[in-house]
C-alpha positions as CSV (number, residue, x, y, z in Angstrom):
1,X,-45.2,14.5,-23.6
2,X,-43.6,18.0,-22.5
3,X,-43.6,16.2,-18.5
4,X,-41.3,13.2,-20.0
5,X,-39.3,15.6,-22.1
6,X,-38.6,17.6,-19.1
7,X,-38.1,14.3,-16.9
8,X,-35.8,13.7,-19.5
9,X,-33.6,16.8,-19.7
10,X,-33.4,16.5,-15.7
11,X,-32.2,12.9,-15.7
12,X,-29.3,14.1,-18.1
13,X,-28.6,17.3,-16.1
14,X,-28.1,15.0,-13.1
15,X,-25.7,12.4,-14.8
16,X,-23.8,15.3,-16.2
17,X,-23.5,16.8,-12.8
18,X,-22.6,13.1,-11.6
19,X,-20.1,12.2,-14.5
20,X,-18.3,16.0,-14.0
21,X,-17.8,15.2,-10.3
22,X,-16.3,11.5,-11.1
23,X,-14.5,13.3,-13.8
24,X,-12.6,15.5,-10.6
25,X,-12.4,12.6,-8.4
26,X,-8.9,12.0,-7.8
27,X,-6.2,10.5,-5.8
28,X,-4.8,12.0,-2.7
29,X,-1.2,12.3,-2.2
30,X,0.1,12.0,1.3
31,X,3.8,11.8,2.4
32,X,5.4,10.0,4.7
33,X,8.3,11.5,6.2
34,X,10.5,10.7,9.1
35,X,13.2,8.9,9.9
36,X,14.3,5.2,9.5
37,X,11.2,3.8,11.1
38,X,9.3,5.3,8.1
39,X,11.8,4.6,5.6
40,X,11.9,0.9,6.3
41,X,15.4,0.2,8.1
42,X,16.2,-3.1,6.8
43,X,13.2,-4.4,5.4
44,X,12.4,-6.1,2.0
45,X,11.3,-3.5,-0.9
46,X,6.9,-3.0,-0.1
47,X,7.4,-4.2,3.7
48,X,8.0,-0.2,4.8
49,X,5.3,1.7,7.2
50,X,4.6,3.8,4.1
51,X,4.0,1.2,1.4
52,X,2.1,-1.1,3.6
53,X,-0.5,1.6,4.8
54,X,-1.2,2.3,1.2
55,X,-2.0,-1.1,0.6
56,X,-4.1,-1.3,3.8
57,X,-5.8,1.9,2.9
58,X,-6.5,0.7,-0.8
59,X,-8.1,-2.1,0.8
60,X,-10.8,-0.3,2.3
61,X,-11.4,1.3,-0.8
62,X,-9.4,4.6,-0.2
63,X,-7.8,6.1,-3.7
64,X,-4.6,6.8,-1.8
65,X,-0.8,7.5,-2.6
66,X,1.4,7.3,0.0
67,X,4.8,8.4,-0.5
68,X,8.0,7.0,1.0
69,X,10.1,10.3,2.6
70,X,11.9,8.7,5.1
71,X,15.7,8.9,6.0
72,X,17.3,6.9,7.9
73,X,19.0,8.1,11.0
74,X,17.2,11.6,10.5
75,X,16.8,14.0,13.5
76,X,14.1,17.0,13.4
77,X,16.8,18.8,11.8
78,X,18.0,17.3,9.4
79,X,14.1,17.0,8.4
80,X,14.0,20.9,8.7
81,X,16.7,21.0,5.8
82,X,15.1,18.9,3.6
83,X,11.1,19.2,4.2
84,X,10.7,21.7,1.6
85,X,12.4,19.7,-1.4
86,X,11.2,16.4,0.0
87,X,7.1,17.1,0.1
88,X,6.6,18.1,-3.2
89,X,3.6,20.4,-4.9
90,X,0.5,18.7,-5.1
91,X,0.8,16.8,-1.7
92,X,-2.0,16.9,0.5
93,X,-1.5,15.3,4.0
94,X,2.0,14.5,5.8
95,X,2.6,12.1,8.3
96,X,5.2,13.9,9.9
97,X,7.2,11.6,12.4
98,X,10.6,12.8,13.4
99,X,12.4,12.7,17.0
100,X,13.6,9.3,18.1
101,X,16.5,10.1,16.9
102,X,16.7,13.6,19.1
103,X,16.1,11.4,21.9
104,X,18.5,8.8,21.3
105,X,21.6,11.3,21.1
106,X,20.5,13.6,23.9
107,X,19.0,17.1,21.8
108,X,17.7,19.1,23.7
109,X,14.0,18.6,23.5
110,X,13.6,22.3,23.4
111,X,15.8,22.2,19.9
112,X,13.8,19.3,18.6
113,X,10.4,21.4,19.3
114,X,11.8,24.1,18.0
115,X,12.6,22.4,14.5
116,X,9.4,20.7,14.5
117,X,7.6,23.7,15.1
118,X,8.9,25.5,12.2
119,X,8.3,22.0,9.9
120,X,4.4,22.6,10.9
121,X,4.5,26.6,10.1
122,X,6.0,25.6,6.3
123,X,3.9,23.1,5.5
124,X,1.0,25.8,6.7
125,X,2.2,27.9,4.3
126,X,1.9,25.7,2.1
127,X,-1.6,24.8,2.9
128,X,-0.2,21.1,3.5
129,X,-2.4,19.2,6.3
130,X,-0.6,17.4,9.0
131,X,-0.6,13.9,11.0
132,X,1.5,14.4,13.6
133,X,3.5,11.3,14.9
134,X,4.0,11.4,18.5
135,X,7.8,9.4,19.9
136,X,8.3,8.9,24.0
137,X,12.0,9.2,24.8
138,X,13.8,6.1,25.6
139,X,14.0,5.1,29.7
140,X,17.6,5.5,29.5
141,X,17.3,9.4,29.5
142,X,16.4,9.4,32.4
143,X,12.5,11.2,34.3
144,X,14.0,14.3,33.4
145,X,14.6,14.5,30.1
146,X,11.4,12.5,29.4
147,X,9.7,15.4,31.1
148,X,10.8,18.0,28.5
149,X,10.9,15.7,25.8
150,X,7.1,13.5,25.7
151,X,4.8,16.5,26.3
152,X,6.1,18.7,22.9
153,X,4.6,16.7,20.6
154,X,0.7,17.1,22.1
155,X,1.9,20.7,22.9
156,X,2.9,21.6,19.4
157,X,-0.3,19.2,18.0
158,X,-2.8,21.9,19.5
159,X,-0.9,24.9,18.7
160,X,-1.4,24.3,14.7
161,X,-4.4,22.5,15.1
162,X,-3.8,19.6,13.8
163,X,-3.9,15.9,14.3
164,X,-1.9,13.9,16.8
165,X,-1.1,10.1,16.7
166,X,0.5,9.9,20.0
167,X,3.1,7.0,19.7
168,X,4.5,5.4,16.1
169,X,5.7,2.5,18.1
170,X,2.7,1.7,19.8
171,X,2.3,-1.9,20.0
172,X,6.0,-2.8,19.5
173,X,8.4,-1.2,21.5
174,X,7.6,-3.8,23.9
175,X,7.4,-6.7,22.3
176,X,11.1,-8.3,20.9
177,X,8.7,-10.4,18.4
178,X,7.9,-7.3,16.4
179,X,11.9,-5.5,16.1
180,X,14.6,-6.8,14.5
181,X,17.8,-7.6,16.4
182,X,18.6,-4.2,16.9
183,X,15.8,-4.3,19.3
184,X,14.6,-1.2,18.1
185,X,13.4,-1.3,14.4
186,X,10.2,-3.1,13.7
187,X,10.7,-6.0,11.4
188,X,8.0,-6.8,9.0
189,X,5.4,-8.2,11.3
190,X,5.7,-5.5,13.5
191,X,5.1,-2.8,10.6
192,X,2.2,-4.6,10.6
193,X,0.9,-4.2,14.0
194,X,2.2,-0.5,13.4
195,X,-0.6,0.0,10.4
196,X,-3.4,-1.8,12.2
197,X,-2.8,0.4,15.1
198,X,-3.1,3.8,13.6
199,X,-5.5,2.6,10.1
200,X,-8.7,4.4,11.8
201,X,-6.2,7.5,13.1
202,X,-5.0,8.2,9.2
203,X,-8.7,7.3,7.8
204,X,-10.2,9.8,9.9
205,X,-7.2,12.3,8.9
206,X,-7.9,11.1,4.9
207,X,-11.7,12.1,5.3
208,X,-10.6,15.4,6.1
209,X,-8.4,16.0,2.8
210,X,-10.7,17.1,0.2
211,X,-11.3,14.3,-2.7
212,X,-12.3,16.6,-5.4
213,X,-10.3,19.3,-7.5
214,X,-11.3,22.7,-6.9
């Protein structure tokens, strides 16, 4: 009797220990933020890069939140003045994709870096982990500026440590099937190949948030 009583008072410590760690389970919270290519440039309400990777991530069973930050025709700063009001408390993991639109107006690529570099140092601080989005400037810059401008995004990926999906467009810039008329926005089937593309890139950044409150 005192060996079942014992397996008994084991098999309840267990399920407590179980039932406390469900109980702290909980959803993470990333942010998406970036410019329009994030926010959804001309797409129907649920067809943006944010809403449709939490629906691709909830389909693998991830308990995720992914919030829509972007703004359309952003530059790096412009998302230096705003990153602190628009990832709130409580967020665990930014996708951080700004730059096209440096690239498109001819910043300096030593600006953008400069701005993107102190995005990553805040949201260190803040103890906010980071997927950084890599862009490619646009062949109409010319060798030269591509030369300052592709290379910051690896360079500023290994200074903080963190992780580095090298192109957002991957996929689509080359394919008129997947933008809208524009030529350069993805339309809704390209957001698609967009989320396919980098799934395993943010899953592998998700398993390294922590699921459970401290």
């Amino acid at each position: 009797m005192r060996f079942k009583v014992a397996g008994l008072h084991i098999a309840v410590i267990v399920c407590s220990m179980m039932l406390s760690v469900a109980a702290q389970a909980r959803t993470i919270n990333l942010v998406g933020f970036g410019d329009s290519l994030m926010a959804g440039y001309q797409l129907p309400p649920g067809d943006g890069f944010p809403e449709k990777l939490q629906a691709a991530l909830k389909a693998k069973g991830l308990d995720v939140s992914v919030t829509n930050a972007g703004v359309s025709g952003d530059t790096t700063t412009g998302g230096l003045a705003r990153i602190d009001w628009s990832v709130p408390d409580g967020t665990d993991g930014v996708i951080l994709e700004l730059g096209a639109n440096d690239a498109l107006r001819g910043i300096a690529p030593e600006q953008s870096e400069k701005n993107l570099d102190q995005m990553l140092a805040r949201l260190k601080e803040r103890g906010i982990a980071v997927l950084l989005v890599g862009m490619m400037a646009p062949p109409n810059m010319g060798g030269e500026y591509a030369a300052r401008f592709n290379p910051i995004y690896e360079k500023l990926a290994r200074k903080y440590g963190v992780s580095l999906y090298p192109f957002f467009l991957d996929g689509v810039v080359l394919d008129a099937s997947l933008k809208l008329e524009d030529g350069m926005h993805p339309n809704s089937k390209g957001v698609d190949v967009m989320v396919e593309k980098m799934e395993p890139a943010i899953t592998q950044f998700v398993g390294t948030l922590p699921t459970v409150k401290n």
